[in-house]
N, C-alpha and C positions, 0 to 999 in steps of 0.2 A: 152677682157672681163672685165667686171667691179668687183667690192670688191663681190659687189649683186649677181652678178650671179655663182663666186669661191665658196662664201659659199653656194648657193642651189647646184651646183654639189658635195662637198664636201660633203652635208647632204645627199641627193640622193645617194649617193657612200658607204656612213657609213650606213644608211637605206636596202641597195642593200645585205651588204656585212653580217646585222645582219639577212635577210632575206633567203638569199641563207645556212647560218652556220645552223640554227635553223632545218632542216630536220637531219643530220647526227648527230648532239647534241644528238635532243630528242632519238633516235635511239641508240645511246652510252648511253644514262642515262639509257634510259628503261632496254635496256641488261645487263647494270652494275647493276641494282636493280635487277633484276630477277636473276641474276648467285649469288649476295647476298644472298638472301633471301636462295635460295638452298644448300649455303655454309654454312648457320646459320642452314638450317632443317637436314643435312647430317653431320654437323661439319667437314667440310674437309676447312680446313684453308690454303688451297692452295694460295698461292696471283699473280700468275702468269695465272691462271684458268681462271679469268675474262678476260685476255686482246684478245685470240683469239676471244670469241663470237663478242665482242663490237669492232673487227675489222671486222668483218664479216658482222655484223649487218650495218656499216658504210659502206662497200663496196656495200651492197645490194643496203643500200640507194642510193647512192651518181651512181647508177646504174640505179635504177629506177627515179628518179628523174634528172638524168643529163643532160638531152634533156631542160627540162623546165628550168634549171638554163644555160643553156647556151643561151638559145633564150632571157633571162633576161639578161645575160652577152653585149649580141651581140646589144640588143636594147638599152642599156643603152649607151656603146661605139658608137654607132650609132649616139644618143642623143648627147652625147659630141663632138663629129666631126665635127659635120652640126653646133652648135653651136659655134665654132674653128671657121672654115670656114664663118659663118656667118656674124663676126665678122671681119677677114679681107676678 
């Protein structure tokens, strides 16, 4: 493989990698804002309160969603293979 084709796998891979994070992220912020917002209307200043939901929240996701990020996963290593292989 040439210089050309390391760095479009490499941006492809970083692209894949910011793609696949951003479902469990948004899912973790959103819960963390909302267990806020409830800690500021209630005043319960618990700081350990927030971390089950926004695990929860993350497991749902990464549950729902797992199927499609692994057929990204698979297609991607798939892509990089045949291109391996192409090559020699």
């Amino acid at each position: 493989m040439d210089t050309e084709a390391i760095i479009r796998v490499l941006k492809e891979g970083l692209l894949l990698v910011l793609l696949l994070s951003i479902g469990p992220m948004m899912a973790s912020l959103v819960t963390g804002l909302v267990v806020s917002v409830l800690q500021a209307v209630t005043q319960v200043q618990e700081q350990t309160l927030s971390y089950v939901p926004k695990l929860i929240a993350v497991f749902a996701t990464l549950a729902a969603l797992g199927g499609w990020m692994l057929a990204l996963i698979v297609h991607f290593t798939q892509v990089v293979f045949e291109n391996i292989v192409r090559v020699h």
